[in-house]
GUBAMAR-697106 format. One line per 10 residues: number of its first residue (from 0); their letters; for each residue x negated, y, z negated of N, C-alpha, C. Coordinates in pm, whole numbers, padded with zeros to 5 digits. Layout:
<nodes>
NUM> A> X/Y/Z/X/Y/Z/X/Y/Z ~ ...
</nodes>
This chain:
<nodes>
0> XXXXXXXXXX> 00149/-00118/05190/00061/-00232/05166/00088/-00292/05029 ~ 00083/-00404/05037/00109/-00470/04864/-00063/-00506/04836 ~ -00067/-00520/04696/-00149/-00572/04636/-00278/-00641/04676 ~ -00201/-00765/04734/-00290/-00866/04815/-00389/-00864/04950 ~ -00313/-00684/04989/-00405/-00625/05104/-00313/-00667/05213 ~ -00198/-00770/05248/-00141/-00746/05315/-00009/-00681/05314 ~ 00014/-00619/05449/00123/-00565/05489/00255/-00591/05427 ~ 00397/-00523/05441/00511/-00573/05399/00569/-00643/05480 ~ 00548/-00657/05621/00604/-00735/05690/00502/-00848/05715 ~ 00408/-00849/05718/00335/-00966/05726/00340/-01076/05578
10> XXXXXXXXXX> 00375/-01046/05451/00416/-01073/05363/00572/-01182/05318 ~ 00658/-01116/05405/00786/-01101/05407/00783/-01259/05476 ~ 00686/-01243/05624/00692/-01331/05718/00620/-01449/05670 ~ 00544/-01458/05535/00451/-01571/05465/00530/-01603/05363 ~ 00652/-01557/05327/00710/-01574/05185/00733/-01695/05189 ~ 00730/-01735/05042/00795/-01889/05056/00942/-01872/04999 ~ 01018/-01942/05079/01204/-01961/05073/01212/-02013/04946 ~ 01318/-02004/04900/01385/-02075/04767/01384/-02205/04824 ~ 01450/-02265/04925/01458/-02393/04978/01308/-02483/04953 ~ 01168/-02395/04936/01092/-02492/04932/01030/-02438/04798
20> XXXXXXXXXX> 01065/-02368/04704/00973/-02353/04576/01029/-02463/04515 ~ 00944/-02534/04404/00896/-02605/04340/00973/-02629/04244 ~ 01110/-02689/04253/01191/-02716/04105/01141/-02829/04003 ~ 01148/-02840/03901/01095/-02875/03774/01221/-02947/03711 ~ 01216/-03068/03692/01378/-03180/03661/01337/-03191/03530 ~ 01409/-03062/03435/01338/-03057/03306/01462/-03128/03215 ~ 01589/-03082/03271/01726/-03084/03175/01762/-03237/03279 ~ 01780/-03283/03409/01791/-03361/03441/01727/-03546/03443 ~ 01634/-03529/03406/01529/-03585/03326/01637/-03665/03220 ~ 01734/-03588/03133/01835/-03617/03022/01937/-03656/03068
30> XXXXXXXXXX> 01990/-03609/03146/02162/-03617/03205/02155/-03599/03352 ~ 02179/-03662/03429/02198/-03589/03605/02273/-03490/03596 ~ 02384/-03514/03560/02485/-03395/03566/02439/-03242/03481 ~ 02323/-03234/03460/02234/-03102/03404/02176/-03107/03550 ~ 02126/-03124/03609/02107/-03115/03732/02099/-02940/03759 ~ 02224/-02895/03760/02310/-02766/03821/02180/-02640/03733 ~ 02142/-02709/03551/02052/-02592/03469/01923/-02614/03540 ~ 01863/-02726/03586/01710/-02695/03644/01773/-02615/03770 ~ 01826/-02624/03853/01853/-02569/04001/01835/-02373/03942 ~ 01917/-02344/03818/01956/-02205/03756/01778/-02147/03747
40> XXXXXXXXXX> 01726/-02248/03679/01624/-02203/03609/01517/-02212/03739 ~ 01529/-02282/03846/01419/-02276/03932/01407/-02188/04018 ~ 01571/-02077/04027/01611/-01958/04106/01563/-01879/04000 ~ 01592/-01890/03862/01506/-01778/03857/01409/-01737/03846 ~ 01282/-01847/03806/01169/-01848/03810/01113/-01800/03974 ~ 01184/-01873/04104/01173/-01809/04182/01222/-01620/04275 ~ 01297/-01600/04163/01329/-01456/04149/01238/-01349/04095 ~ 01134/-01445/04003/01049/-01328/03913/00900/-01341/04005 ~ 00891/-01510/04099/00769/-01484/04187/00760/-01382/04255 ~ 00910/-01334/04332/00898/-01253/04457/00897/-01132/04382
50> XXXXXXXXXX> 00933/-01055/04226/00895/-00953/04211/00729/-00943/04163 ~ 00724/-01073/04139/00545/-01049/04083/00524/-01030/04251 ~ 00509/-01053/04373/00471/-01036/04469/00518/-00888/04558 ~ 00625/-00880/04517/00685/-00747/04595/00695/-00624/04552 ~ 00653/-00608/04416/00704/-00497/04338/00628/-00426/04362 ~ 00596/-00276/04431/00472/-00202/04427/00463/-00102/04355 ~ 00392/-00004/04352/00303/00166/04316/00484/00200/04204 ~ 00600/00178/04363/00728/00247/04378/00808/00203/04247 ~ 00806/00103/04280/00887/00025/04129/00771/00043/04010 ~ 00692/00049/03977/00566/00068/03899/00586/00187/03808
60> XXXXXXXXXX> 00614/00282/03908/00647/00434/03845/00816/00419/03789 ~ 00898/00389/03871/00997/00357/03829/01044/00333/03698 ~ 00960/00230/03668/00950/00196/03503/00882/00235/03441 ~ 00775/00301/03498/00697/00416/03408/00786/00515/03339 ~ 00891/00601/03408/00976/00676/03402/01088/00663/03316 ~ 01133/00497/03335/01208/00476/03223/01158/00423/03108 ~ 01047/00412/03077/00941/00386/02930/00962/00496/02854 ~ 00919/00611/02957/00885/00710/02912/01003/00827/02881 ~ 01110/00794/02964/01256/00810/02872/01298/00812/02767 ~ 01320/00638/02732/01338/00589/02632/01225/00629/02487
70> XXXXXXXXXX> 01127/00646/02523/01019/00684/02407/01034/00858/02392 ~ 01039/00916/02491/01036/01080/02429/01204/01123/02397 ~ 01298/01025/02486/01398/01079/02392/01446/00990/02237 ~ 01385/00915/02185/01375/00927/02052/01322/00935/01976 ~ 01231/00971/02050/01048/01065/01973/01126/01122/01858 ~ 01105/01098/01684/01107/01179/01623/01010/01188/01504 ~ 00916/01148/01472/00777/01156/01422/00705/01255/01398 ~ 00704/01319/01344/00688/01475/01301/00782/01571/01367 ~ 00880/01578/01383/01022/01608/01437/01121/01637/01320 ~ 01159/01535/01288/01256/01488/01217/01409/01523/01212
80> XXXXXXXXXX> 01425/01601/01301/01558/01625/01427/01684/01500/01424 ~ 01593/01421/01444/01719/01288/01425/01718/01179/01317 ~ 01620/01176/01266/01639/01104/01130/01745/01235/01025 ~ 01735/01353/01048/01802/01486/00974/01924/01483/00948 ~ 01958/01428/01057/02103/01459/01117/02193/01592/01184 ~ 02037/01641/01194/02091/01781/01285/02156/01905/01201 ~ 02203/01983/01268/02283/02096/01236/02417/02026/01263 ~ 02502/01980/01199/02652/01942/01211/02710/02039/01300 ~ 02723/02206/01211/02782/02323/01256/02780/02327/01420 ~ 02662/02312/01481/02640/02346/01638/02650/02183/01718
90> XXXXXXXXXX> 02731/02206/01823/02757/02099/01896/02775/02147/02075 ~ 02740/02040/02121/02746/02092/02267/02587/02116/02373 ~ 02646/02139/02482/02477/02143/02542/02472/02296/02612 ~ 02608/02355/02672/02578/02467/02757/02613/02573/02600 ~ 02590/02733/02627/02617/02811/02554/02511/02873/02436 ~ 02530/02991/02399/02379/03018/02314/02411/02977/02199 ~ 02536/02920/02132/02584/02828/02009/02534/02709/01963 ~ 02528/02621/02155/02481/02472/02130/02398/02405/02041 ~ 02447/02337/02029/02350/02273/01941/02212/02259/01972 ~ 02239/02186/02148/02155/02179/02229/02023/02244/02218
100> XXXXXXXXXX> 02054/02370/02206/01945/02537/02236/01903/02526/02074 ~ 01937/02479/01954/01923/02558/01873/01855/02412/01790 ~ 01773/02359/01849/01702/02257/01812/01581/02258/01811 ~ 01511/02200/01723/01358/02264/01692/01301/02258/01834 ~ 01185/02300/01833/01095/02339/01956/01079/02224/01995 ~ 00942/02129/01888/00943/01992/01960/00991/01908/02028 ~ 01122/01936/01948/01280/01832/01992/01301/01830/02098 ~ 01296/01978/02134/01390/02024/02273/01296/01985/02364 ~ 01148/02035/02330/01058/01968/02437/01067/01822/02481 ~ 01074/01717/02439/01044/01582/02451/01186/01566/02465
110> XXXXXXXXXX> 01298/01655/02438/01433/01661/02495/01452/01607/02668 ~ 01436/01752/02670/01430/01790/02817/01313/01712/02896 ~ 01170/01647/02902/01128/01559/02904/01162/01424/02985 ~ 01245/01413/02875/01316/01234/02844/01417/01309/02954 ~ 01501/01420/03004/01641/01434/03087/01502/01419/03240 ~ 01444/01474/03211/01327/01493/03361/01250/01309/03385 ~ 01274/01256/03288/01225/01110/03345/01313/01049/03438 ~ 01442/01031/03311/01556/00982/03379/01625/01069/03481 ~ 01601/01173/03532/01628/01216/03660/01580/01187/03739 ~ 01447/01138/03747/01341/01130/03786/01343/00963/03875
120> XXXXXXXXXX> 01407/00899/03759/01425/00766/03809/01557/00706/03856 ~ 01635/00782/03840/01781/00778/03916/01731/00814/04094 ~ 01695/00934/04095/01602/00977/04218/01584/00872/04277 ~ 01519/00826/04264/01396/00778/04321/01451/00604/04352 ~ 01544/00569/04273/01633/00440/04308/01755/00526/04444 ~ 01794/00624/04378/01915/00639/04520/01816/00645/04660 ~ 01673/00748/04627/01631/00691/04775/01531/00523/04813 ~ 01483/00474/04736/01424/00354/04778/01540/00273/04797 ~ 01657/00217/04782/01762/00166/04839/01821/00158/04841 ~ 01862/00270/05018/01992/00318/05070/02094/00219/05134
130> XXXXXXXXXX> 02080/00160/05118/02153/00051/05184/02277/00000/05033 ~ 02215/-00018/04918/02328/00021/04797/02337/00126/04669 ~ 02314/00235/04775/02353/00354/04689/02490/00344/04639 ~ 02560/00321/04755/02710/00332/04658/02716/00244/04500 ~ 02725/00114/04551/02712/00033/04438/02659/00056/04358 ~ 02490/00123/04373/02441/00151/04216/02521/00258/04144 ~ 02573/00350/04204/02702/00453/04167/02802/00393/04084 ~ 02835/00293/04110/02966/00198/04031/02891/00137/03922 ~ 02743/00143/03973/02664/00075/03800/02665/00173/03704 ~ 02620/00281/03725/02570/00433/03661/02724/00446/03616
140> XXXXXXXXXX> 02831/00442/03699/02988/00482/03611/03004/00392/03523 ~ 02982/00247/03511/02990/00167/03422/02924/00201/03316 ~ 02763/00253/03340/02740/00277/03219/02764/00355/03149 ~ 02815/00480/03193/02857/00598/03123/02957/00551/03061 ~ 03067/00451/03120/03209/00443/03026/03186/00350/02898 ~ 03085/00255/02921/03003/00167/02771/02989/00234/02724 ~ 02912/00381/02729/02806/00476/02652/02952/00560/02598 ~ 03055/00624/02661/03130/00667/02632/03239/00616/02506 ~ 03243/00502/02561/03299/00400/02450/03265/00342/02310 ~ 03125/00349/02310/03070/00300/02162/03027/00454/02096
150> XXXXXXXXXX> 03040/00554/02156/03044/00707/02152/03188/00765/02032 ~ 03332/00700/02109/03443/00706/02063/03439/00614/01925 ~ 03375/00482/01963/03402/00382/01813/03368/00487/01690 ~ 03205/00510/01676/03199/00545/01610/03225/00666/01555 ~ 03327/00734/01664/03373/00880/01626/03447/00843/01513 ~ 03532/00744/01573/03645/00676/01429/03569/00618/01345 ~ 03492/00535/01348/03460/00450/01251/03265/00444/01268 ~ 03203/00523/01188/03067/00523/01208/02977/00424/01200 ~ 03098/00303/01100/03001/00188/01071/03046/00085/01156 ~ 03096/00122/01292/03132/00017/01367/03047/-00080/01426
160> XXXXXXXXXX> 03059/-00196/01386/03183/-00274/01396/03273/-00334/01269 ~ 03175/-00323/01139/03205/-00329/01052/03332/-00235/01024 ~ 03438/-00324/00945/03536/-00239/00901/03637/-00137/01011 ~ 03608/-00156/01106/03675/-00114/01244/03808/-00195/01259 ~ 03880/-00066/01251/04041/-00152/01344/04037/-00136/01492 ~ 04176/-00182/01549/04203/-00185/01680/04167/-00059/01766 ~ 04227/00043/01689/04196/00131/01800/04013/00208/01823 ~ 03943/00136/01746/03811/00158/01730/03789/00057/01853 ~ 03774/-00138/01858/03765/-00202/01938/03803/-00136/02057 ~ 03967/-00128/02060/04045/-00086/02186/03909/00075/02298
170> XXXXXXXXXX> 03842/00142/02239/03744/00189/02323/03644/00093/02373 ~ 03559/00006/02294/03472/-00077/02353/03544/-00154/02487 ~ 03647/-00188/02445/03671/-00308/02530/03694/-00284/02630 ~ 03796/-00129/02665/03847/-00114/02769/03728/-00052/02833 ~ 03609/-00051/02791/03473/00034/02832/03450/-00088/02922 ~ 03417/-00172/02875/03300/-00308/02899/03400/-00355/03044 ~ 03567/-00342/02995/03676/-00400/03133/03597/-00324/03243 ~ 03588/-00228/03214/03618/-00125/03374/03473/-00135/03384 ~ 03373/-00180/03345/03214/-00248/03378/03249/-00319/03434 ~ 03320/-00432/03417/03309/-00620/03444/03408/-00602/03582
180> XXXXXXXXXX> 03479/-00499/03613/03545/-00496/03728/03452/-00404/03850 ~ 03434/-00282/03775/03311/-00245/03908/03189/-00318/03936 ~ 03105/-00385/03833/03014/-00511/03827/03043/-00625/03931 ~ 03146/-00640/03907/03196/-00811/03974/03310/-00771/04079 ~ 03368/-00735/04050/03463/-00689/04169/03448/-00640/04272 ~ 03401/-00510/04254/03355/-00438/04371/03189/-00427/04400 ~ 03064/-00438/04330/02931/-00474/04346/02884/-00564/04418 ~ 02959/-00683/04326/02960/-00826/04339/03007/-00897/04475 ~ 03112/-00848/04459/03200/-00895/04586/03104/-00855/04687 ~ 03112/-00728/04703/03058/-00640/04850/02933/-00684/04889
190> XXXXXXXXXX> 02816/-00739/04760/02678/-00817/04787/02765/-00909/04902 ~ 02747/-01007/04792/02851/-01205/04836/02866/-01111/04981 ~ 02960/-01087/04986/03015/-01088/05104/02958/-01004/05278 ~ 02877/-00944/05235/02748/-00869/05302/02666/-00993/05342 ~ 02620/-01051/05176/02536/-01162/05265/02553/-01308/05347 ~ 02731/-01307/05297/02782/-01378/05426/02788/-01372/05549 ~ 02812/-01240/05574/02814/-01231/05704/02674/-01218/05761 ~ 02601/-01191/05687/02403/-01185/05711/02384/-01290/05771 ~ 02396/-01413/05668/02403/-01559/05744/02445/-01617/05800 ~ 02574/-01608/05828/02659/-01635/05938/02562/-01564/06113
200> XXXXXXXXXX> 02579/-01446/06087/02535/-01318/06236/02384/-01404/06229 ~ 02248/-01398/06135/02151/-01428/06160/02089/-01546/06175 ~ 02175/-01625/06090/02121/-01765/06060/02168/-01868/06157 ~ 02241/-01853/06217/02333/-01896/06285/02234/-02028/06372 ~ 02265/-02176/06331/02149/-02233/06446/02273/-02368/06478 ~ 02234/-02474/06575/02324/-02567/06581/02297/-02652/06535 ~ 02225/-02707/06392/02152/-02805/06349/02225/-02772/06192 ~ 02319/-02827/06176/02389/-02752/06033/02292/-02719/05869 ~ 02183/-02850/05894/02066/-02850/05829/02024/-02728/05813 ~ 02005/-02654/05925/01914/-02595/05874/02014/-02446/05846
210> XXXXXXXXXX> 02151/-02458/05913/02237/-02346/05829/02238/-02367/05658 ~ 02226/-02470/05625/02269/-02549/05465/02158/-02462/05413 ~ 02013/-02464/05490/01881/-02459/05385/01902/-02309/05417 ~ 01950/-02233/05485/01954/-02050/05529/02053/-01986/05339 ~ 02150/-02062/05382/02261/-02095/05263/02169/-02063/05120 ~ 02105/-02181/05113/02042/-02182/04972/01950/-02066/04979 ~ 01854/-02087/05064/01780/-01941/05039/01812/-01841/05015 ~ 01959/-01778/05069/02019/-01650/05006/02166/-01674/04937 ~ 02059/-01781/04824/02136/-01794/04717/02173/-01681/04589 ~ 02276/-01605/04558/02271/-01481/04437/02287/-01554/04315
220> XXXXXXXXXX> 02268/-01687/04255/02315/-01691/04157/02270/-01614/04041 ~ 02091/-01697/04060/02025/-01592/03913/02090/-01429/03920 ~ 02118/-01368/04037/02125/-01198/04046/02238/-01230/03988 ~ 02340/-01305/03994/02520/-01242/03936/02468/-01253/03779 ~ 02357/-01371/03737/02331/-01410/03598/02276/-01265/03561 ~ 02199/-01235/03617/02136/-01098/03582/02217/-00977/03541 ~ 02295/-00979/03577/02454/-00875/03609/02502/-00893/03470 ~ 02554/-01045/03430/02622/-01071/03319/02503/-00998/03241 ~ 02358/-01027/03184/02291/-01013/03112/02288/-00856/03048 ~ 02247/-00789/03207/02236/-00636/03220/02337/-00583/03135
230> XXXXXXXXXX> 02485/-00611/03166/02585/-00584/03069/02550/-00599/02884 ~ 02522/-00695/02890/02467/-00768/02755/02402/-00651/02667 ~ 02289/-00653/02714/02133/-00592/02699/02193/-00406/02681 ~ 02280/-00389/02783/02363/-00242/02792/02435/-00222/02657 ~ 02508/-00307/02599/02642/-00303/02516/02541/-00325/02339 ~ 02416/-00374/02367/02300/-00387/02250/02242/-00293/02254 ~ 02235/-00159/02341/02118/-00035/02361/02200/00045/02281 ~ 02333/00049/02379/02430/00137/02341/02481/00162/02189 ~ 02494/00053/02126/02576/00012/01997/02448/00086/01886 ~ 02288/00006/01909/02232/00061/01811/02197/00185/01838
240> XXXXXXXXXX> 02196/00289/01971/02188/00436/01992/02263/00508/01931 ~ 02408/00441/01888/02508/00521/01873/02510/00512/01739 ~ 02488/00418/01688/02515/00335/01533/02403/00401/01462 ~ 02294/00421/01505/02222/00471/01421/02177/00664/01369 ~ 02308/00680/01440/02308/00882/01430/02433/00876/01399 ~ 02486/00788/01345/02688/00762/01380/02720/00887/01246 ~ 02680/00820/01122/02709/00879/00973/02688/01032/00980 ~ 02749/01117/00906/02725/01215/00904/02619/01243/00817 ~ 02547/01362/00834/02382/01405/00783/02337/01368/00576 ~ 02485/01384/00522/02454/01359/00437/02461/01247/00415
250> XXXXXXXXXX> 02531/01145/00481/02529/01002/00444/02445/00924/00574 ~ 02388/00976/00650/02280/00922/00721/02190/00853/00663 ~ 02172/00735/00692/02033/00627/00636/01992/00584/00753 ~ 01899/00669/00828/01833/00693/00987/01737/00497/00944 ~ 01748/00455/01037/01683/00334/01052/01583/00306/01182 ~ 01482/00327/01206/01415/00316/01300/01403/00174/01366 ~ 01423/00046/01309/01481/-00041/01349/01611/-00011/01450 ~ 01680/00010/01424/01807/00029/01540/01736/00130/01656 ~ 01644/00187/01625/01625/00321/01750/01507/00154/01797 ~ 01431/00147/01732/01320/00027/01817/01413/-00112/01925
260> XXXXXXXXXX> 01534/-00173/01858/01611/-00208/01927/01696/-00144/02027 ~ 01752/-00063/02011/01787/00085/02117/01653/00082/02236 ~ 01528/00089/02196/01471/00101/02318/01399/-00020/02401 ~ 01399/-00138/02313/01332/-00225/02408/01457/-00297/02470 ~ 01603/-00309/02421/01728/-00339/02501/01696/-00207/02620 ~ 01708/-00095/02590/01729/-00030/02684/01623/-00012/02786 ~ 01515/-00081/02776/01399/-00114/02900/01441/-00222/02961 ~ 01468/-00337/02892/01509/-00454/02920/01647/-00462/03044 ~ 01738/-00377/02983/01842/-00358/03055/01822/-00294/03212 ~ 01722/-00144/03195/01664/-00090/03313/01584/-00162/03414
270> XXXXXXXXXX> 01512/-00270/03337/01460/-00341/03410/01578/-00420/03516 ~ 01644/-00486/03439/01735/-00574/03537/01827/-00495/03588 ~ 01867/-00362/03612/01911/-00297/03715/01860/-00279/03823 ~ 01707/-00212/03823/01612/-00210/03890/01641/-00365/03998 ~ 01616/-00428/03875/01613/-00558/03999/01727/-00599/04068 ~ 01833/-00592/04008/01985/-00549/04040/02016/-00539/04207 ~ 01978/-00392/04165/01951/-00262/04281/01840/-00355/04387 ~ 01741/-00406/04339/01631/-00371/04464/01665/-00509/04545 ~ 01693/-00680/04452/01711/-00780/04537/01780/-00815/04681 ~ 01884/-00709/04629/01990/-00738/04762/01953/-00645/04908
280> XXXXXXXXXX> 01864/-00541/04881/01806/-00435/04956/01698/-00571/05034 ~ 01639/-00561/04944/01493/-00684/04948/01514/-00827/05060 ~ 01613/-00865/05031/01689/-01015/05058/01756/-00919/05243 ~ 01822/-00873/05229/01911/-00807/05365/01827/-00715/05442 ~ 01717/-00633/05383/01639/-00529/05478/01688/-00473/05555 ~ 01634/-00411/05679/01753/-00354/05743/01828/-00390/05840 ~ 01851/-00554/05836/01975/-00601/05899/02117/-00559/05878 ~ 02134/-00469/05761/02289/-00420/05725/02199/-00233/05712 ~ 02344/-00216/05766/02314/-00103/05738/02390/-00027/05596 ~ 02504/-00071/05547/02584/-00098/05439/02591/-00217/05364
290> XXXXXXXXXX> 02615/-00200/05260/02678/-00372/05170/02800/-00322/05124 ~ 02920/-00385/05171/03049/-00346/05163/03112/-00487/05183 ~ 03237/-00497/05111/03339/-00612/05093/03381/-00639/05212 ~ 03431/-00704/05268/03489/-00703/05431/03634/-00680/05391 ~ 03712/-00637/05337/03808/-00564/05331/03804/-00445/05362 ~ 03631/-00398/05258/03636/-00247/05326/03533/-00223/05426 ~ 03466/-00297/05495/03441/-00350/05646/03591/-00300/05723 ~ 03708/-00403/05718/03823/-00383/05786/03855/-00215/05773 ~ 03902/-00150/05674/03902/-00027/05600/03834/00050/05738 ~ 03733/00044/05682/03663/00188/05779/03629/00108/05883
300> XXXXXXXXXX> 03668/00026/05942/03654/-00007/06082/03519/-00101/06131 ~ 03482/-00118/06084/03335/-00187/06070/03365/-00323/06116 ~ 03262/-00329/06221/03204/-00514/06250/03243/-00473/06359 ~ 03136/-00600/06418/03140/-00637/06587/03282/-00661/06631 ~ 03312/-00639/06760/03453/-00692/06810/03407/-00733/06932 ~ 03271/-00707/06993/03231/-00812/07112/03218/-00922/07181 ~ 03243/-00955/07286/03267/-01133/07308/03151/-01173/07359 ~ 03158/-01293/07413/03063/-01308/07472/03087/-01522/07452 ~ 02962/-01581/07508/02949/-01714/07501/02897/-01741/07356 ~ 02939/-01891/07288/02835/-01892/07215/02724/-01914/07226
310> XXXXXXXXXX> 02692/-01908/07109/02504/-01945/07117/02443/-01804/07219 ~ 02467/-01765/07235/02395/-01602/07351/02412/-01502/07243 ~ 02310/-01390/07326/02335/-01249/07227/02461/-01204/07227 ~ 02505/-01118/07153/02618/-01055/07143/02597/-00891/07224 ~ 02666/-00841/07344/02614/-00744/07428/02654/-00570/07358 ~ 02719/-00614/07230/02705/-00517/07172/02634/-00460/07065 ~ 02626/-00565/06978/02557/-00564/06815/02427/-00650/06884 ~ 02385/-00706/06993/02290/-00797/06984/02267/-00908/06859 ~ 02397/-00929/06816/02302/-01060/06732/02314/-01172/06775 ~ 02303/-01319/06737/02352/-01421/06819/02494/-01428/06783
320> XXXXXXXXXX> 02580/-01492/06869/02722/-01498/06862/02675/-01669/06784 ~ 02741/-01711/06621/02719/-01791/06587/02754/-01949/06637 ~ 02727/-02063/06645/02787/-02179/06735/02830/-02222/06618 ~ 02879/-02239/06505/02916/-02309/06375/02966/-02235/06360 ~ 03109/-02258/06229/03221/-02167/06185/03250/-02208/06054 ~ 03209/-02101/05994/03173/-02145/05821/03338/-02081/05740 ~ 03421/-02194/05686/03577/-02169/05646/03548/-02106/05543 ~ 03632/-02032/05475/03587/-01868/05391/03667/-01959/05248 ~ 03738/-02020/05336/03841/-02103/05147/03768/-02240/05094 ~ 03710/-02343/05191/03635/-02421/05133/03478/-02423/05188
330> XXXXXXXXXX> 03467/-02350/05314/03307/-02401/05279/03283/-02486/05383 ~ 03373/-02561/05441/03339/-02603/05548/03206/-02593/05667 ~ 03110/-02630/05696/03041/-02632/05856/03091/-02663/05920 ~ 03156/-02612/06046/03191/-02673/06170/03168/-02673/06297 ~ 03090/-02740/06403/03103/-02650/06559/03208/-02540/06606 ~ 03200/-02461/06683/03343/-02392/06682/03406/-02461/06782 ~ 03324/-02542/06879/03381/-02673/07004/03486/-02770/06916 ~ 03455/-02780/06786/03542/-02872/06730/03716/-02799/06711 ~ 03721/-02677/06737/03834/-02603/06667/03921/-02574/06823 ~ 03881/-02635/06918/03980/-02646/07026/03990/-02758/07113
340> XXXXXX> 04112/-02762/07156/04163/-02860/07235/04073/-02909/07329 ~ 04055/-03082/07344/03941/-03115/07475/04116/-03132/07599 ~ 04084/-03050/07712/04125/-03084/07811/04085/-03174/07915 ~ 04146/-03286/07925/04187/-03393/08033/04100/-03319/08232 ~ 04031/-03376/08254/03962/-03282/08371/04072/-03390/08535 ~ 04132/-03450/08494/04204/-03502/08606/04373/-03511/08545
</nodes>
């Protein structure tokens, strides 16, 4: 049940489409050709209605979990564990040496804590939506190789970015590459192309109108914008997490500024994963049972191969067999009657 006392499907079935929320001709007003920034800004304003409307208890805790992450693992306020700079000598997490083990009581408490939130909320995203578990997998590797990467800078260079040569950069960058390729390449793609075929199999009507307005409604732009951002917001958590424990203990000048930026980037960022993760679940439901590229559709064998008339069900997948044929290189609408020969009946 949501909020409002009704149901999720009775909800779903009252939503209002992107096609009819309420754009605002704020930048166009100035220039027509701004046109394209009110259209940006009215997707996303209509992106944040449907989470003010959809978000429940589930996502609620969600971010409870990652609040509460971010705050107990850099709890150090009568601690003083990480403003200290630690025991240099002990490093590591397994072993009775670790550093890990050999950290004040408090520490370790609100340690381990902060590992039980964020377990907690990894959880709890792989099961609320299965439909892109994989993909969030290619998010979580991305972030480890950012985190890994501004990890390495400042191994070399503590005051990075300041005073950093190449091979200090050369970790960031090749971090952020192999983000911007599992992000967009393979995430990205496999959405797009999932929800092509969504609209194509579901939307499918003979009135091209109203294929055009199906179109806009499962429009991703704000989500790819979100993607770029998430990155953003990631590469700002990361830098001041790392930057601010970088120096060694005696030349440490602990700044709680960088840990306060460290954590509201790093809510900020969780947040738009979250939403990341949940839109395309949200938007497709369980009309897919995967979100996969149609390459790797082809790959593991996937998709209808049933015939049938158009416009009728399809006697295998049941969906409608579409009467329009949407060209994959420009975009085209077409009848599919238009794509064959009229034969002469005498």
């Amino acid at each position: 049940m949501r909020s409002d006392g009704n149901s999720e499907a009775e909800g779903v079935a009252l939503m209002e489409r992107l096609s009819d929320h309420q754009s605002r001709s704020i930048f166009s007003n100035f220039d027509s050709r701004l046109q394209i920034l009110d259209d940006v800004f009215s997707e996303i304003s209509y992106s944040f209605d449907l989470i003010r409307k959809y978000w429940g208890a589930k996502e609620l805790v969600m971010m409870a979990f990652c609040v509460s992450g971010f705050i107990l693992g850099t709890w150090d306020i009568g601690i003083g564990e990480i403003s200290s700079g630690g025991d240099y000598d002990r490093w590591g997490i397994m072993g009775d040496e670790s550093g890990f083990l050999h950290m004040k009581d408090l520490a370790l408490i609100v340690s381990l804590l902060s590992l039980i939130c964020w377990f907690s909320f990894v959880v709890m995203l792989w099961n609320s939506y299965p439909i892109m578990r994989e993909n969030m997998l290619y998010l979580l590797i991305g972030m480890g190789f950012i985190l890994f990467g501004f990890i390495r800078a400042h191994a070399e260079n503590p005051d990075f970015p300041t005073g950093a040569g190449l091979s200090s950069w050369t970790w960031v960058i090749i971090a952020n590459l192999i983000m911007l390729f599992l992000s967009t390449f393979v995430v990205r793609r496999a959405v797009v192309e999932t929800r092509d075929i969504h609209v194509q199999r579901k939307h499918a009507h003979p009135d091209p109108r109203v294929v055009d307005r199906a179109w806009k409604d499962h429009s991703l732009f704000a989500w790819s914008i979100a993607i770029a951002i998430w990155i953003i917001f990631l590469n700002i958590s990361f830098w001041s997490s790392t930057h601010s424990i970088a120096p060694s203990p005696g030349d440490l000048d602990f700044s709680f500024s960088l840990v306060l930026i460290h954590v509201l980037t790093g809510i900020i960022a969780t947040f738009l994963l979250l939403t990341i993760v949940w839109f395309p679940e949200f938007m497709l439901g369980a009309t897919e049972v995967r979100i996969q590229s149609s390459r790797a559709r082809e790959v593991s064998g996937e998709g209808c191969r049933g015939k049938g008339i158009v416009g009728s069900d399809c006697k295998e997948c049941d969906s409608k067999i579409p009467t329009r044929l949407v060209c994959v290189n420009c975009g085209s609408n077409t009848p599919v009657g238009g794509h064959f020969g009229r034969v002469e009946a005498w």
